[in-house]
C-alpha positions in Angstrom: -6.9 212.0 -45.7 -8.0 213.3 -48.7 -8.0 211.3 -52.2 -9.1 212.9 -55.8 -9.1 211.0 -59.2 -8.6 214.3 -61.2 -10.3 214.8 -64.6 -7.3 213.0 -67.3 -4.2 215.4 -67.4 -5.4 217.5 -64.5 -3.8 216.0 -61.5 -1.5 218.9 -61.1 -4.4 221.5 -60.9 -5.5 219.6 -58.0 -1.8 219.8 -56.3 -1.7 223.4 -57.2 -5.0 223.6 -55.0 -4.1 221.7 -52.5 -1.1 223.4 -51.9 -2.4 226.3 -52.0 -5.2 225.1 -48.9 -2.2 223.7 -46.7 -0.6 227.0 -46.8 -3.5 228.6 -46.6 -4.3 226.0 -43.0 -0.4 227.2 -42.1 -1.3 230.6 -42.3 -4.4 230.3 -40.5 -3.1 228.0 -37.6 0.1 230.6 -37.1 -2.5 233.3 -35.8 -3.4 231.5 -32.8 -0.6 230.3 -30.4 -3.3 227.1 -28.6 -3.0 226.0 -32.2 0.8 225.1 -32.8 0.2 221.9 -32.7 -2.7 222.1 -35.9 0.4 224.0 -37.6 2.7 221.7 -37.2 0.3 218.9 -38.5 -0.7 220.9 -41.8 3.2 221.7 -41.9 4.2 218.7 -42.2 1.2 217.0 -44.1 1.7 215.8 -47.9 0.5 215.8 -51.1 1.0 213.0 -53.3 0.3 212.0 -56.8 0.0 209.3 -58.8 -1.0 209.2 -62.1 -4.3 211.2 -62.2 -4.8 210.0 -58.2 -4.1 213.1 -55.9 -3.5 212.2 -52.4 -3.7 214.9 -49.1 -2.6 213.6 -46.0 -2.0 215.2 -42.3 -1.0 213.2 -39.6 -0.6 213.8 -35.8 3.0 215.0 -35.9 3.6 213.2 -32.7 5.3 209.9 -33.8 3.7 210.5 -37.3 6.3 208.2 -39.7 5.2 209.7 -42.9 7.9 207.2 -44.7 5.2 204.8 -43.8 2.3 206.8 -44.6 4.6 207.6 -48.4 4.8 203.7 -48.3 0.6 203.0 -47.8 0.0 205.5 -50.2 2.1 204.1 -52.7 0.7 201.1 -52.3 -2.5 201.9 -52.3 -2.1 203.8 -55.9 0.0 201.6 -57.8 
């Protein structure tokens, strides 16, 4: 879990960036076969706004509820 409080205006920079790492991770993870289960993680992982609050999340895939996880964050921001 990863949380930022960009600079005012600037949250979608950091979700650009972000984005850009988790594909980067994908990428990464897809050259080596005893990682699949790292790929799937970063796959599936989120990135989540709110406001000027950016949120990164990657969860163990196996029984990961990220409806949950969407529900703490949201929570948690507002």
């Amino acid at each position: 879990v990863l949380v930022v409080e960009a600079a005012s205006g600037k949250a979608q920079d950091v979700v650009t960036a972000l984005e850009s790492y988790k594909q980067d991770q994908v990428a990464f993870y897809g050259n080596y076969a005893e990682f699949a289960d790292g790929q799937a993680q970063i796959e599936e992982g989120r990135v989540v706004t709110s406001g000027d609050y950016v949120v990164l999340v990657f969860a163990n895939t196996e029984g990961a509820d990220y409806g949950e996880i969407d529900k703490a964050i949201d929570s948690a921001l507002n």
